[in-house]
N, C-alpha and C positions, 0 to 999 in steps of 0.2 A: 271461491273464484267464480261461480257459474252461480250465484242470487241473484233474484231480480233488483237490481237498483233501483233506488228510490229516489227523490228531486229534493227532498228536504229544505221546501218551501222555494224552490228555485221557481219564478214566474218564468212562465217559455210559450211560443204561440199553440203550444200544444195540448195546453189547459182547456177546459172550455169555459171558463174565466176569463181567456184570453182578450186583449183589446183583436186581432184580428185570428180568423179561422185560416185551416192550412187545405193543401192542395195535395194529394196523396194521390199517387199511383201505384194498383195493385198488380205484380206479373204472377201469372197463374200459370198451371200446366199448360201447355197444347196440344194434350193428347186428350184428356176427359172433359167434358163439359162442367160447367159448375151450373149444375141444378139437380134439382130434388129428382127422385131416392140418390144422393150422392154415391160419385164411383169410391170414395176415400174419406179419410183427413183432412188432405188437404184442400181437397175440394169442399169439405163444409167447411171447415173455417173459413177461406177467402171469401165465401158467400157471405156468412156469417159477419164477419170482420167488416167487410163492402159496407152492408147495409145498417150496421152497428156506427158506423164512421158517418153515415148519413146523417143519421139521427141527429147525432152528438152538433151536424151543422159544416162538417167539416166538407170538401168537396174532392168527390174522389173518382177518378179515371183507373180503370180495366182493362186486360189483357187476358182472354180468356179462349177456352178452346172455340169453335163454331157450335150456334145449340144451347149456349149459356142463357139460364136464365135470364129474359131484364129485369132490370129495375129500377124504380122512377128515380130521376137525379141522375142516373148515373152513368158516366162519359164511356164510352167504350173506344178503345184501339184498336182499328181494325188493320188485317194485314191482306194482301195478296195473293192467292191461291199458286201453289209451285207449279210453272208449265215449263218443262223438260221438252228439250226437240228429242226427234226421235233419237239420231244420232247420239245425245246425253245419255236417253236410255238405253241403249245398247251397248253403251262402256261395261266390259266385262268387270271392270273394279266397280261400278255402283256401289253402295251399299245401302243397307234396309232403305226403302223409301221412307216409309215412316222418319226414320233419322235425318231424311235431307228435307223432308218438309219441316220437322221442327225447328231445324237450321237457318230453315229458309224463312220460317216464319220471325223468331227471333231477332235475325240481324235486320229486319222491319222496325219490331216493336223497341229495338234500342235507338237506332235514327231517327224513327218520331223520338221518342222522350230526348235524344243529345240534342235536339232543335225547337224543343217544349217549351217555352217561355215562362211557363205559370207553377210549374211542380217545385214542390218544393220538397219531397220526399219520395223517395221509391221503396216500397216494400216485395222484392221479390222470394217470392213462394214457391218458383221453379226448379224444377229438379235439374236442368239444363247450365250449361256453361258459359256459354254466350252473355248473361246478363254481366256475371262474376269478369268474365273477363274484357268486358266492354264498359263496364261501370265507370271507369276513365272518360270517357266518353259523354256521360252525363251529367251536366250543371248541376244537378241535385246528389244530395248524400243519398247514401243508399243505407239499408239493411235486407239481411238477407235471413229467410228464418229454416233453419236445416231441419226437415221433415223425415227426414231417412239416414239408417246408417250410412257411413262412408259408400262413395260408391267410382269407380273409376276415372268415370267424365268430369267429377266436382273435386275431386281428390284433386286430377292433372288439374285443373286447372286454378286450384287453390297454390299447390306447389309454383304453377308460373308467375302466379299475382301476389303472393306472399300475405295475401288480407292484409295489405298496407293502406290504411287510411279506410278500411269499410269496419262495419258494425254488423254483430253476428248472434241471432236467436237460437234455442233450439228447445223443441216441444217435452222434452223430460231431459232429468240427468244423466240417463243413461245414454240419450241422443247426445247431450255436449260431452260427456266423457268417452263415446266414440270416435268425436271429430277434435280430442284435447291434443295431439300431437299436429295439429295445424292453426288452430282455433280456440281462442278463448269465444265460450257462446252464453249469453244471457239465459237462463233456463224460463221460455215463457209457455208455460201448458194451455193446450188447445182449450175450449169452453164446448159449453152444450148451450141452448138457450133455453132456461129453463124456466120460459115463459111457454116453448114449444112441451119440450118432455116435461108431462105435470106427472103429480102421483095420481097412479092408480092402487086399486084393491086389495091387490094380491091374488094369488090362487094356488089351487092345486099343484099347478104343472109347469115344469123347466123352462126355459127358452135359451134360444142361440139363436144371434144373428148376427150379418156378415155374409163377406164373402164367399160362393163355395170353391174353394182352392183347399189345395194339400195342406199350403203353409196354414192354415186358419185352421183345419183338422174338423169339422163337425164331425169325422167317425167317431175323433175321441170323447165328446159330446154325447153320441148317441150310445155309445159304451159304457161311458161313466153312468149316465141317467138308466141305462136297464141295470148295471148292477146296483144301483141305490134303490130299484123298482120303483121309478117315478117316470110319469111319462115326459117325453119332452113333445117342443114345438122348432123347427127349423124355419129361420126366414131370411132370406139374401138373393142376391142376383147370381144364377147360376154363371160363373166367369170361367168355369174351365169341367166344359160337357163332357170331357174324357173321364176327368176324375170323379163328378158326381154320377156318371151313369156305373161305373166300374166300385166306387167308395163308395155312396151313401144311399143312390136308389135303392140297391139290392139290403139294405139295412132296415126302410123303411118298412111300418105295420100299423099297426093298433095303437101301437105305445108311443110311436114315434111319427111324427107329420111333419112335414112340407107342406108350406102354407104361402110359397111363394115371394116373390119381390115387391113388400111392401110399399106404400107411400109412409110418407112418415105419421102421417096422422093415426092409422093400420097398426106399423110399427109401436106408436107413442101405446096406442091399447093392448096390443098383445104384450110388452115387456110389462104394461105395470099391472096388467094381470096374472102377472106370472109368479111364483113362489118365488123362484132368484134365477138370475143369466148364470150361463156355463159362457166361459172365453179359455179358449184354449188354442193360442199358436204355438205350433210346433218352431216357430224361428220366434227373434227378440224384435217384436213389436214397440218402435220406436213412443209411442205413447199409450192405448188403450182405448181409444171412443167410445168401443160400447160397449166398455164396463161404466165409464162417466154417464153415456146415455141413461144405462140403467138405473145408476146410483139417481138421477132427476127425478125417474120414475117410483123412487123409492122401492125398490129391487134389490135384495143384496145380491153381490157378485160370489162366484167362485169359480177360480183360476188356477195358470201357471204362474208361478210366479218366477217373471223372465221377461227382460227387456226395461219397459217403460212402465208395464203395469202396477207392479209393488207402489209405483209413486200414487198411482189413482185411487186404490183401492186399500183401504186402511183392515183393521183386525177388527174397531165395530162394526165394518158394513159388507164386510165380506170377510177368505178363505181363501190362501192361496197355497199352492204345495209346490211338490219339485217338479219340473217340466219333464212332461212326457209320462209322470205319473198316474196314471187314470183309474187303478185302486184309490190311490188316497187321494182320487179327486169325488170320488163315488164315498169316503167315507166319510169325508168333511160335508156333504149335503145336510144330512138331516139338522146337523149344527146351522148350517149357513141359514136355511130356511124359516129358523126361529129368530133369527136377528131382525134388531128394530127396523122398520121399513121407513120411521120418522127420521131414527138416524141417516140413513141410506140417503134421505133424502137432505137433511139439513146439510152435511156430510159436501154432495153435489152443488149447493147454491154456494159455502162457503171456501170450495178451494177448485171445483170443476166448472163454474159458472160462464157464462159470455160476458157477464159487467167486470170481472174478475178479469178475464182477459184481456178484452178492449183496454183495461183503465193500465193495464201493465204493459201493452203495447203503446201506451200514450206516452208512459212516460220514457219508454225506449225512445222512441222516435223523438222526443226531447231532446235527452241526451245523446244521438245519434246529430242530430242539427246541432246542437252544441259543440261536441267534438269536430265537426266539419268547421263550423266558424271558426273554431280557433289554431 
């Protein structure tokens, strides 16, 4: 129920064969910027995807938080800044600003495109409601590609709209088997470009990178890696100062570094010189990125195995055990770190890739225009 579909030689403007090229609008978060060292997922793919879609010839318009990278070609939607009189703000019901500007931004970026002449698809990436339930609204088909478990605002608002007439992604099976009691969803896995992450070396010593939050767990990281006696390296954007000054500084030593909020090119060297990545979320990570990162770099992985990951991360190029396990995440190393680093890699370009993605999102968007035609 949840395979990627294939066109089975069906000719559609979405080939690049095509007699003419398509016109694609992308809606991104409005909370993080889409540019490098990315806040997420989602935020590299839509980069990703953007500039992947150029290539290919295709013409593509953006929705993106302020701060977003440019990029040549490529059209952007710009929206309005939220100015609240005073008297708005002192409504004791407000609520979070944050949530009225993404609101506010939103019901922008939908009246431009229900007034867009030229689109001829909309790809929204947003965690938000607004598009899901204004997509009526819009002369173009839409799809929508579900990055996150179920979650309140997209839940309600899928129950109002019934996903009557849209088309629906989701980044592993276990994301469409979350959202299966409202949604059938294409299962289409994020990519790495793994013209960026090449292989490296190898080495010595561990690595983890990511975000530092609870849910991502680097303690359990630096715990597993001292009982295996190997050193690790930690690299990510410290995103929640409470828990890294309280969880991981006081962890730090000899063995174990902080080496800071990489660029990716930084990032691209440390993981492929590293022996294998440690990913360990304590909640079910709706797909994995940087075990896929890794596996580019020719890096095996060893993990939980919980959520999205088991899909990324196979038994040649990594190890995965039971979540929250950090013994037998510490015992499966020495194994992990003899596996082939060629596999790890071949592994990445044939099932974690960006041409892998791109060319599976081409054919959605196919047969998403097709379904609307008829």
């Amino acid at each position: 129920m949840f395979a990627c579909p294939t066109l089975a030689g069906t000719r559609t403007p979405f080939r690049e064969d095509a007699t003419r090229l398509v016109h694609i609008a992308l809606i991104a978060h409005s909370r993080h910027p889409i540019a490098e060292p990315f806040a997420g997922g989602l935020e590299s793919m839509t980069w990703h995807l953007a500039r992947a879609l150029l290539r290919r010839g295709h013409e593509v318009t953006l929705f993106a938080a302020e701060g977003s990278e440019p990029v040549e070609g490529l059209h952007r939607l710009q929206v309005e800044p939220l100015r609240l009189s005073e008297r708005a703000q002192r409504d004791p019901s407000m609520p979070a600003l944050e949530m009225v500007q993404s609101h506010h931004a939103y019901l922008q970026v939908l009246r431009q495109l229900a007034r867009h002449p030229g689109i001829d698809l909309v790809h929204n990436n947003s965690l938000h409601y607004l598009p899901l339930v204004m997509a009526e609204t819009v002369p173009a088909p839409m799809l929508t590609t579900l990055h996150t478990p179920p979650t309140p605002w997209l839940e309600s608002a899928l129950g109002v709209v019934r996903a009557d007439g849209m088309r629906f992604a989701a980044v592993s099976e276990h994301t469409a088997d979350s959202w299966g009691h409202l949604v059938d969803a294409d299962v289409l896995p994020n990519g790495v470009d793994t013209d960026l992450w090449t292989p490296g070396p190898g080495g010595d010593d561990l690595v983890w990178s990511g975000r530092m939050v609870p849910e991502k767990a680097p303690h359990h990281a630096i715990e597993a890696a001292r009982r295996a006696g190997m050193r690790l390296r930690l690299a990510g954007p410290v995103s929640d100062p409470g828990y890294f000054r309280s969880e991981v500084e006081p962890l730090l030593h000899d063995d174990v570094t902080y080496v800071g909020h990489l660029d990716r090119d930084e990032l691209t060297a440390l993981v492929g010189s590293s022996a294998a990545a440690l990913v360990t979320p304590v909640w079910d990570e709706p797909y994995g990125l940087v075990a896929a990162e890794a596996l580019a770099c020719g890096t095996p992985v060893a993990g939980y195995a919980r959520g999205g990951l088991p899909e990324v991360v196979g038994p040649h190029v990594g190890r995965l055990v039971a979540a929250d396990d950090v013994a037998a995440l510490a015992e499966a190393l020495p194994e992990v770190v003899r596996l082939s680093r060629s596999a790890a890699r071949r592994h990445a370009l044939e099932r974690c890739s960006l041409d892998v993605m791109v060319e599976r999102y081409l054919q959605v968007y196919a047969l998403t225009a097709l379904r609307d035609a008829a």
